[in-house]
N, C-alpha and C positions, 0 to 999 in steps of 0.2 A: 877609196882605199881598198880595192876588192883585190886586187893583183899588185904584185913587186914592181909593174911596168909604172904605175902611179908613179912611183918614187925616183923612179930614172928618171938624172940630169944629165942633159945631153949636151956634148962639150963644146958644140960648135953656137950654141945659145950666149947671147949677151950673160955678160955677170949680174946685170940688174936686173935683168927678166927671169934669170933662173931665183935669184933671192927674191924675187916676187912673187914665183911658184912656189917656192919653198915656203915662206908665209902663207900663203894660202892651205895649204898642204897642213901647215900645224893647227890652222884654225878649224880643218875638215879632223882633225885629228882629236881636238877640243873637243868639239861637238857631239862626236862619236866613243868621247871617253876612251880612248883606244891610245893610253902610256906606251908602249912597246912603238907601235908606228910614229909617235913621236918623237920618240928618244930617236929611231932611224933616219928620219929625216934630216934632226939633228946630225949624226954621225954623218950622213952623205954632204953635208954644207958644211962639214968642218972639212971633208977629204978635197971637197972643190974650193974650199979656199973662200968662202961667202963669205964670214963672219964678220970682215970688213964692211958690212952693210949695218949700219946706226939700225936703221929700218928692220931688219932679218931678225939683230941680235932682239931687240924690245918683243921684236912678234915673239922669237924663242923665250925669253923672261917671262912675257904673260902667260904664256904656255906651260910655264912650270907654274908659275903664282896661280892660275885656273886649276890647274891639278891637283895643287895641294902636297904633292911632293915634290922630288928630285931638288932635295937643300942644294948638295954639294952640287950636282952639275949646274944650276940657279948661279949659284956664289961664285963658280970658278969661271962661269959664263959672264958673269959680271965683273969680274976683277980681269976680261981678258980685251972689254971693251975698254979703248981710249979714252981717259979722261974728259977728252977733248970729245968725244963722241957722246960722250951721257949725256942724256939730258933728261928733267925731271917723268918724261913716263916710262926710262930704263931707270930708275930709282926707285919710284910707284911699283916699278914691276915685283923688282925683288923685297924692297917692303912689304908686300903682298905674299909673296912666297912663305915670309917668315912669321907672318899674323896667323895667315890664313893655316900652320904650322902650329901652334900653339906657341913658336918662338919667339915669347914678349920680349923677353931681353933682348935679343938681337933683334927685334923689331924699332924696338928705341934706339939701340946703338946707329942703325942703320938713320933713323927718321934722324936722330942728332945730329949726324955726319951729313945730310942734304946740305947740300949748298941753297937748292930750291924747293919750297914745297905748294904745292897748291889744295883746293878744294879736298882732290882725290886721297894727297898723302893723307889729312889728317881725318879723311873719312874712312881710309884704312884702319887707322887707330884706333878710333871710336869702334868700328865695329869688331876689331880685335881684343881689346877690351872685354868689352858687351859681352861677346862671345865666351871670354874665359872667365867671367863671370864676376869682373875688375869694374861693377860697376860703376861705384867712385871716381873711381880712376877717368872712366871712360867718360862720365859728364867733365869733371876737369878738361878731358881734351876739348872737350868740342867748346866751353867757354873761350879756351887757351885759341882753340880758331874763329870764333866770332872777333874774340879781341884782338885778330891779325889781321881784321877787316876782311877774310873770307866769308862767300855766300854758304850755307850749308845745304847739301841737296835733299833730296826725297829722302834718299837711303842714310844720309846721315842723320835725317831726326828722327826717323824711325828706328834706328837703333839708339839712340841717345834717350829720345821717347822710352824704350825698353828697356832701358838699366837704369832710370828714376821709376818707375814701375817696381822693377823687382828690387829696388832700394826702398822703398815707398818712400822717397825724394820729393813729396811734393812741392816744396818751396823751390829745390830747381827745374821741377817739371814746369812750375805754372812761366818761369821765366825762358824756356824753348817753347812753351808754348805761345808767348810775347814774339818771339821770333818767327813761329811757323805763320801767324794775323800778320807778321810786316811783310812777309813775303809772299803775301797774297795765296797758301797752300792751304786755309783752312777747307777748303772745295777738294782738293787730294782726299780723295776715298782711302788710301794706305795711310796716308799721314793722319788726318781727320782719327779714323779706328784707333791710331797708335795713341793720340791725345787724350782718347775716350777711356784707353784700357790704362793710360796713366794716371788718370784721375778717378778710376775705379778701383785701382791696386792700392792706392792712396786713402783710401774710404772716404772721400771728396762726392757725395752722389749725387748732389744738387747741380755742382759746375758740372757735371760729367752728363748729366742730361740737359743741363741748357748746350752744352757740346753736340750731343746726340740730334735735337729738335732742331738747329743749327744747319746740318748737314746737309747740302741741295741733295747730297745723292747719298744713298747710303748701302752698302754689300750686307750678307746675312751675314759677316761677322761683326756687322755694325749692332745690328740685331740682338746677335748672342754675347755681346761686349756688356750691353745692356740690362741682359735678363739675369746671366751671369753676376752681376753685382746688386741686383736689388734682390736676389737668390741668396745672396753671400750676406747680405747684411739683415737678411731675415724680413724683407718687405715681398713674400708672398704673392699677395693680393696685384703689387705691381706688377713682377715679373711673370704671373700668369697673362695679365690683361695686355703685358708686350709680347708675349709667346703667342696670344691666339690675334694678336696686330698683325705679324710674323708674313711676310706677303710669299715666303720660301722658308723651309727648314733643312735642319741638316740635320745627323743625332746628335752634333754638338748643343742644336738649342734644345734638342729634347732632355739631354744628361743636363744641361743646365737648370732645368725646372724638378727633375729627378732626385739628384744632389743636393739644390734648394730645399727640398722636404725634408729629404732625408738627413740631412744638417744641421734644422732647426726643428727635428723634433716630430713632424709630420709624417713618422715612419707608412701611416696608413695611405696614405695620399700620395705618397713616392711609390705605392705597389700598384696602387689604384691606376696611378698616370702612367706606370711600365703596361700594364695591362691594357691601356687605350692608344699606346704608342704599337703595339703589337697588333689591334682591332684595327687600330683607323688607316694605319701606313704602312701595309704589306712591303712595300719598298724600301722600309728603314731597317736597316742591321742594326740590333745592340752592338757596341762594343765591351772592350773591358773595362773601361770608366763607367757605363751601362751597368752589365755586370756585378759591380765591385758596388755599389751602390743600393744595389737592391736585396743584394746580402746583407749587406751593412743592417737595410731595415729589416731583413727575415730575420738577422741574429737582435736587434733592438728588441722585436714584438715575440722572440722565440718563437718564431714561424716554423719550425725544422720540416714541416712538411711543404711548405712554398718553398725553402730555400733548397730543398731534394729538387725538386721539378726545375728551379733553375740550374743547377748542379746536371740536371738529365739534359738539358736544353745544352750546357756548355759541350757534355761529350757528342751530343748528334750532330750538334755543329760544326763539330770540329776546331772551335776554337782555342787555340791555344791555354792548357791550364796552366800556366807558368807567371812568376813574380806575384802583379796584386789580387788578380784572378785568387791565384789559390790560398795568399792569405787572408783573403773574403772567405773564402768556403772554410778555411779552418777556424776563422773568429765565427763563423757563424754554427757552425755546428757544436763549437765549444760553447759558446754563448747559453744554448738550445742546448745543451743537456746531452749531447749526444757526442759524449765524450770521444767514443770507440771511432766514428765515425770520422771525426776529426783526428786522429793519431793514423786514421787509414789514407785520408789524404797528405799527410806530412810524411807520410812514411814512402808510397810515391813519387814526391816531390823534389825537386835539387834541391838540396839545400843550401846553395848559393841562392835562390829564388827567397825563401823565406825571411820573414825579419821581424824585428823582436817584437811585434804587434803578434803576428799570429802566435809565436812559440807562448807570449805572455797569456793570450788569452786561452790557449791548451792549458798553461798551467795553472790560474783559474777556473778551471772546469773541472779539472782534479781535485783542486782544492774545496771546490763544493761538495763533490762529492767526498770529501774527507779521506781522499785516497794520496795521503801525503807523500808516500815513497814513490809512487810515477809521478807527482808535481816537480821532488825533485829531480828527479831524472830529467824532464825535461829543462828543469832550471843551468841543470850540469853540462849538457850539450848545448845551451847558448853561447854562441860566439863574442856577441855583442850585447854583451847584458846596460840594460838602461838603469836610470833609478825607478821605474815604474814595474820593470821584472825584480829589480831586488826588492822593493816592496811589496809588491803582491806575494813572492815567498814567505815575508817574513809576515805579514799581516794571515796568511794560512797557518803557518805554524800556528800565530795567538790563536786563530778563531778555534781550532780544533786543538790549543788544550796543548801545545807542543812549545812550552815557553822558553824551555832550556835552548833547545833548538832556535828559535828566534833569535834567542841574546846571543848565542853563538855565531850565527849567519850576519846579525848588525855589527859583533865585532868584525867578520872577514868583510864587512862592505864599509867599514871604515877604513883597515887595513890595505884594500886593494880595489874596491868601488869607488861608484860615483859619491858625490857627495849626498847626505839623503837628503828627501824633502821635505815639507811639514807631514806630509802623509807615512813616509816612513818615523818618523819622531813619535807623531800620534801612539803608533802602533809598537814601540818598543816603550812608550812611556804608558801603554795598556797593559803590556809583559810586567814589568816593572811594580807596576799597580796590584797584580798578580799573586808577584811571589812578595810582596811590600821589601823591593831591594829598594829600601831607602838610598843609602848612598849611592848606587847607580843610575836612580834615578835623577841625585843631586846631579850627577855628571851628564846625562841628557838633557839635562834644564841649562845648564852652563851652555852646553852646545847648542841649545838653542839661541840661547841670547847673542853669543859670539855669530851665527849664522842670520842675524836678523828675524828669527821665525818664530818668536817667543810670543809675538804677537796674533799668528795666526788663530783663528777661532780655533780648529782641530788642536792643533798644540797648546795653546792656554788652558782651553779646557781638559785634555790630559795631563795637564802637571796639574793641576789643581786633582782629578779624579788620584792620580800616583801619590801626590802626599795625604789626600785623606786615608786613602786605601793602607799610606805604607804608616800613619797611626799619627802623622805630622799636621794636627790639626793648625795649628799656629803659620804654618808655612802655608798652606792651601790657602788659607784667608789674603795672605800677604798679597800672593798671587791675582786671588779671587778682583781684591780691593783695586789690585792695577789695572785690570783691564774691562771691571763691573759698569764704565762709562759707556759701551757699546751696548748695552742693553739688548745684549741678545738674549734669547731665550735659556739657550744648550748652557750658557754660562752660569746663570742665576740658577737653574735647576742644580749644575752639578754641586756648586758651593749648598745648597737647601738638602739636595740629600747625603751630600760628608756630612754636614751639621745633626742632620737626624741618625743617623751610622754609628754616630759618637756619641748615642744619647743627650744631646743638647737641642732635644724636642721641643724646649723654648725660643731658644736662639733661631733655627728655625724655621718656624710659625714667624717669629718677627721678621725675618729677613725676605720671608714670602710674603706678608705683608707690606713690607717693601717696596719686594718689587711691584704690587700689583700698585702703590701711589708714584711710583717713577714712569708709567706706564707700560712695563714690559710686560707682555702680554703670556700666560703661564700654558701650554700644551697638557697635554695627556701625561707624560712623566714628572713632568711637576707636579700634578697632584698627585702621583703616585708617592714623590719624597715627603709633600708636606700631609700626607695619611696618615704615612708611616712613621711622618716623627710625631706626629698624635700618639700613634699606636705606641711607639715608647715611651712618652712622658706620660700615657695612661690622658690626654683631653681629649675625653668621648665626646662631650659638648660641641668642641670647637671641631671636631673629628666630622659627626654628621652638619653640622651645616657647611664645613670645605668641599663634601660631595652632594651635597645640594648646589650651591653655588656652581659646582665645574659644571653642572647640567644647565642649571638656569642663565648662570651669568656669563658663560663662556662656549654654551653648547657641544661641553664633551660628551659624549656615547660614552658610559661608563665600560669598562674593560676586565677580563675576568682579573686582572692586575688590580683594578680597583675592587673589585670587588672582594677579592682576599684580606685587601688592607682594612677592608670593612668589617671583614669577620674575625681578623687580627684583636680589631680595635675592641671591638666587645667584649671576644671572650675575654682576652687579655683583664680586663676592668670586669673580671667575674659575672659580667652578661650575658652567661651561658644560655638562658632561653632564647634572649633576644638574637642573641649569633644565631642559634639553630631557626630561626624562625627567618631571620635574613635569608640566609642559605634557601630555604623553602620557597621564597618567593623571589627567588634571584630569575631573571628573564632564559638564560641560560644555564646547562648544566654545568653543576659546580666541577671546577680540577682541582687534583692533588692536591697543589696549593690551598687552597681552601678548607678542605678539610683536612690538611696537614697542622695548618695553623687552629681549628678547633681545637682535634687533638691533644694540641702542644699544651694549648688552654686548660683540658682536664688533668692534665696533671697537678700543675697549680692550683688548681680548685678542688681535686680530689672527686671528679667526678666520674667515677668507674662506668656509669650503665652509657652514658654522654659517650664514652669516651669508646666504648665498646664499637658501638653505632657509626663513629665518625671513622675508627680504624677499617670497621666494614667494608663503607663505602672509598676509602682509599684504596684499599686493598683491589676493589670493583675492576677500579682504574687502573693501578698499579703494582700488580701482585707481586713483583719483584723488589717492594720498598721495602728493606729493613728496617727503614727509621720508624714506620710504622709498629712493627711490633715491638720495636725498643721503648718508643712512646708509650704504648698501651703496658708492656711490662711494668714502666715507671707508678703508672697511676696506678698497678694491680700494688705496688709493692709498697706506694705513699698510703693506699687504703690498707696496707696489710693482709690483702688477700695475697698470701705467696702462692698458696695452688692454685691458681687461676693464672698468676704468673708462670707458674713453670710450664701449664697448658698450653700457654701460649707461645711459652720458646721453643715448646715438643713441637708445634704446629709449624713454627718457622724450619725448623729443621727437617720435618716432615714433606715441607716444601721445597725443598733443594734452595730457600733464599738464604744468601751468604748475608752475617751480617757485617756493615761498609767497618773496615778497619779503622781506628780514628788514628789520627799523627799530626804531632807540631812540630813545628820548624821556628829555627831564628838563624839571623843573618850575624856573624862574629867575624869582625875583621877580613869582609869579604868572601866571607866564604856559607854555604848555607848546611843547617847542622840539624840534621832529624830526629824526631825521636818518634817511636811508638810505645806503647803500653808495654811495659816487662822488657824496656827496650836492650839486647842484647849485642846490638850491631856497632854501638859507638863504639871508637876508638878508644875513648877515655872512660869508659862505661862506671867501668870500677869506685873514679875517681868523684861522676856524678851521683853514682847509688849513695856511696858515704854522704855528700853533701843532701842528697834526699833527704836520705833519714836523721841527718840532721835537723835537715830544715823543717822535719816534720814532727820532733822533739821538741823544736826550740817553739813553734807555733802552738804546740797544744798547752807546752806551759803557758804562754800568751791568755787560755784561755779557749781556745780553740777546741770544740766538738765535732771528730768525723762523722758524717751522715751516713752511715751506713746503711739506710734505704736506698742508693746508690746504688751498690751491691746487688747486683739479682740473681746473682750463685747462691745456692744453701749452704754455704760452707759456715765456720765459727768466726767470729768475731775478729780475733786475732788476725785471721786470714785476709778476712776482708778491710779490715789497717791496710793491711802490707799491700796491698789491688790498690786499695785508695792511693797508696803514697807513690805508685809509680805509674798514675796516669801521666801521658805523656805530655800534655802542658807544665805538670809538675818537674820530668826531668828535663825538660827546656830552660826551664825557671832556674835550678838546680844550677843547671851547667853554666846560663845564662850569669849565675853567681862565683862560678868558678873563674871565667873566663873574662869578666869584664872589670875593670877598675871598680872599687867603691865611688857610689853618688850615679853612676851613669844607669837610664833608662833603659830598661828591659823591653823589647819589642819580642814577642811571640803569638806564631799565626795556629791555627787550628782549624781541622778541615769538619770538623764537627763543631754542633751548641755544646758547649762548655756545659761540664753538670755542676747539680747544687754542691756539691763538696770542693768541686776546683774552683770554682767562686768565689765559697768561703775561705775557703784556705788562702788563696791569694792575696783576699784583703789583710788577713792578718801576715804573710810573708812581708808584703807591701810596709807593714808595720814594722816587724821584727828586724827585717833586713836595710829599714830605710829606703826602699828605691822605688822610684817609679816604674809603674809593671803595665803596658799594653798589651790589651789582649782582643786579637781578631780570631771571632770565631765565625761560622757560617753565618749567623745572621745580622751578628754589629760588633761594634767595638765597646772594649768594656776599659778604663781607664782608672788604673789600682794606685791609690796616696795616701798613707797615712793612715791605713784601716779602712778607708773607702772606698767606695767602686761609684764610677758619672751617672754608672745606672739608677741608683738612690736603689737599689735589690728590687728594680719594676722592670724585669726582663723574660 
């Protein structure tokens, strides 16, 4: 086809000789890919009048069916042959046109219309099908042509083979492959591979290696068919011992044992084997399966400086950084801490290429770094948000303390997301837990159970953690009870520490008891709950031998977590020497914790010089704690020393440390309603001062004495009433009275330990007003009836 003389039909030539150059002509036109010189040849055997050759038109039909295009000149080619002239491989032709076209409908329309079909037609089908990824479909046909008593060829089981594969079909793969043993093709090296890779896609590994060992001959994709799935299925060991079998390799078999690692976990072993694939086979290119792979483990083992050097390796090479390339380097540099680094690859990149793996894992790397307003940012420019990008947002918002925001963004991904999944649930029933939006919560509980997910560990054990939290001990149990059969661990801990939470330090200890005769086996936070509800019910006894035993009977490493609980439990139970003496011999230097909780102790116990010493060494640690010198204030002011207290608030102040504002909240009708100390900002403000000072009228008649050691202003008496009567637990309560029917439960949360005067007072409102009064404060819940508190006043 080098010159236009090629194409000259000369008139004085027979008609059947020129339409027999003319065919030849089309199939030299095929070969050489070259549509334009096709189409012309065409043009010159329409002007000479050929078309009348059966023979001409079919070569012209294949010629468009090889192509892949030209429908309409195919179709009108077809419809210009006689009837009487078709015959089944001008029908294959144009069937072929329209598969090999993506045009299934008109591919059936046509195959229906056959008068005849053989072998070819409905091996057309099949791989038409195949191809558009109608797997189903496309085994149906080829049944549909065994059952027409046709033979199927090579090419039709190998695509038949390939869409029970990617169906993972094996009940109809193992019956083609019934078919491939009658027709004697188990020895077809293509066919044999297709059988191997059907039974490998299938997770079938046993048949698929008596398959393999089977084979007189076998190609390295037989090979890498091989290693490839005992790679896939986490057998290691085999797929290396078939990789160094390997009598040729390609980088297919190498990414095969790469991926393998990197898959199941063997990040080290996948950089290890990139590194000797590099060493041993100067010959081998990585590609981007390669590539993409070995990032995967830099960003698993937070490699950032191996996965730089591959990053360096991809621009010297020249290799294209586009599609999964670059969402490797962005997961892996997000991964790896190296936020900037990653927003500078995405920020070069199309962002057609990218997809919501890498943008997810950028927005995770934000999120660690608690840089929430670029997480969103990237959240807002995803195209194609998954349920795995709207939960990782929202799971950022809770971890950093941004809860409003959470509930906000779970409502927009009900409204217009995906549905969520137990891991989004978890984490807005952790929000929920929070702020104790009880009713919200009931509503994420419902949605669990209509979603089926009510069951999952993560989500059972957050409604159970949201009703303790949101003061619902009775509902948490309920919970607890349904799904306590699974004897997991996460479960029974979290039902053992609500129980301790709510000062039910009894209940407990029994339930940890328990578990430990059901055999469920207690971790390191278990015994943290069942310390701690020692530490509140005040059993020192059964307190030190629970952390004897996590050492001896269960081999915990005690933790500075257990260790607090320790010095909790003491001073708590007025074992001030013995705490400090703990402390003294503790393996580790004591934190905050620890000697927060002494602290907390001297006050109770009135022991100033104790208490002095412990605020010290908090202070060592944490010079910015103002609880600390609030602490120490208390105990100057339960001992009576006020000058010593006022020294000490000159020092805080002398310090630049602000001290933390306290505020309660309660949930009314939906809505959440604040208060601080002297709180001037309510709406109704006016209307809860009155009910205050009611209520603090009506209580003292009760009986009721303000503690005015409380008080650590010098001010008169009088004054320090009026501070008492509107700390902000108090105008929660208040409002809490205004605002709700008689008989219903008062829920009020507090971001501070509650003091000895709102304690008391409460128990007697609790009295006076009739109502049930919960109260969460920083360290537990306090539960007001009748004059009472759960605490029995051992808090």
């Amino acid at each position: 086809m080098r010159d236009a003389a090629a194409l000259e039909l000369h008139a004085g030539a027979p008609r059947t000789a020129l339409a027999d150059h003319c065919a030849r002509l089309l199939r030299l036109c095929g070969a050489a890919a070259n549509p334009g010189a096709g189409r012309a040849v065409h043009a010159r055997a329409v002007k000479a009048g050929l078309l009348a050759s059966a023979y001409l038109c079919n070569n012209l039909l294949s010629y468009y069916a090889a192509a892949g295009g030209g429908l309409r000149e195919a179709r009108r080619l077809f419809d210009e042959v006689p009837a009487a002239q078709r015959n089944v491989f001008t029908w294959n032709s144009l069937l072929s046109t329209y598969a090999k076209s993506g045009r299934l409908a008109d591919a059936r329309a046509v195959f229906a219309e056959m008068p005849e079909r053989d072998a070819v037609s409905w091996t057309v089908m099949v791989v038409g099908l195949n191809r558009a990824r109608r797997f189903g479909e496309a085994v149906e046909a080829f049944l549909d042509m065994v059952g027409d008593g046709l033979a199927p060829t090579q090419f039709t089981l190998t695509n038949v083979l390939s869409s029970c594969a990617a169906a993972e079909a094996g009940g109809a793969g193992r019956r083609v492959h019934s078919f491939v043993v009658k027709l004697g093709l188990g020895g077809c090296v293509p066919v044999a591979n297709s059988v191997l890779n059907m039974y490998g896609k299938c997770g079938d590994a046993e048949t698929a290696r008596a398959v393999f060992e089977q084979m007189p001959a076998r190609s390295v994709s037989s090979w890498n068919a091989m290693v490839s799935l005992d790679a896939r299925l986490g057998r290691m060991d085999l797929a290396l011992s078939l990789f160094e079998s390997m009598p040729d390799r390609t980088i297919v078999s190498w990414n095969a044992v790469i991926t393998g690692y990197n898959q199941n976990g063997f990040d080290a072993k996948a950089l290890w084997f990139f590194s000797r694939m590099l060493r041993d086979s100067s010959s081998m290119v990585p590609d981007e399966f390669t590539i993409t792979s070995v990032l995967s483990a830099c960003a698993n083992l937070r490699m950032v400086s191996i996965g730089k050097q591959v990053h360096a390796y991809i621009l010297r090479s020249g290799m294209p950084c586009v599609g999964q390339v670059t969402n490797a380097l962005i997961s892996m540099y997000a991964k790896s801490g190296s936020v900037e680094n990653a927003r500078g690859v995405m920020d070069q990149a199309v962002v057609a290429d990218l997809n919501v793996i890498s943008f997810t894992a950028l927005l995770e790397g934000y999120v660690k770094l608690g840089d929430m307003k670029r997480a969103r940012e990237i959240f807002d420019i995803m195209s194609n948000r998954d349920v795995v990008a709207w939960t990782a947002m929202i799971v950022g918002y809770e971890q950093n303390g941004y809860n409003d925001e959470a509930m906000e963004l779970f409502r927009s991904m009900i409204r217009s997301g995906p549905d969520p999944n137990s891991y989004t649930l978890a984490a807005v029933l952790s929000v929920c837990a929070s702020l104790a939006c009880l009713n919200y919560g009931k509503q994420i509980h419902c949605k669990a159970i209509r979603s089926l997910q009510e069951q999952s560990s993560s989500v059972s054990n957050a409604i159970v953690t949201m009703y303790a939290r949101s003061g619902s001990l009775p509902l948490a149990r309920r919970v607890f009870d349904r799904v306590r059969w699974r004897k997991e661990t996460v479960t029974w801990t979290s039902m053992i520490v609500a129980l301790a939470q709510h000062g039910l330090g009894g209940d407990a200890v029994g339930l940890f008891e328990e578990m430990l005769r059901v055999g469920v086996k207690p971790d390191r936070i278990t015994y943290v709950g069942v310390l701690s509800a020692c530490t509140h019910a005040g059993f020192v006894d059964q307190g030190r031998m629970y952390y004897q035993q996590m050492q001896d009977k269960h081999g915990i490493v005690p933790e500075m977590s257990h260790y607090a609980c320790m010095v909790d439990l003491l001073a708590r139970s007025g074992l001030l020497p013995e705490a400090q003496e703990f402390i003294r011999q503790m393996p580790v230097e004591p934190d905050a914790i620890a000697w927060g909780a002494l602290l907390s102790a001297c006050r109770v116990h009135k022991d100033a010089d104790l208490a002095e010493l412990a605020a010290e060494k908090l202070l060592s640690i944490d010079p910015g704690n103002s609880g600390a010198y609030s602490a120490l204030c208390n105990v100057y002011a339960a001992c009576g020393r006020w000058g010593d207290a006022a020294k000490a608030w000159k020092r805080r102040k002398d310090g630049g440390v602000r001290k933390e504002t306290g505020f309660s909240w309660t949930h009314v009708r939906g809505r959440v309603h604040v208060f601080g100390a002297d709180d001037t900002l309510h709406p109704q403000r006016e209307a809860v001062y009155r009910m205050a000072a009611k209520m603090w009228q009506d209580i003292k008649k009760a009986g009721f004495v303000p503690d005015l050691q409380s008080v650590l202003h010098d001010v008169d008496d009088e004054l320090k009433e009026e501070m008492l009567s509107r700390h902000s637990e108090k105008l929660a309560i208040a409002f809490g009275l205004l605002a709700t029917p008689e008989g219903t439960t008062l829920r009020v949360m507090k971001n501070l330990r509650v003091c000895n005067d709102c304690h008391t007072a409460i128990k007697f409102i609790s009295k006076v007003a009739d109502r049930e009064i919960i109260l969460r404060d920083a360290t537990r819940f306090h539960h007001f009836r009748d004059g009472l508190c759960s605490c029995k006043d051992y808090w």
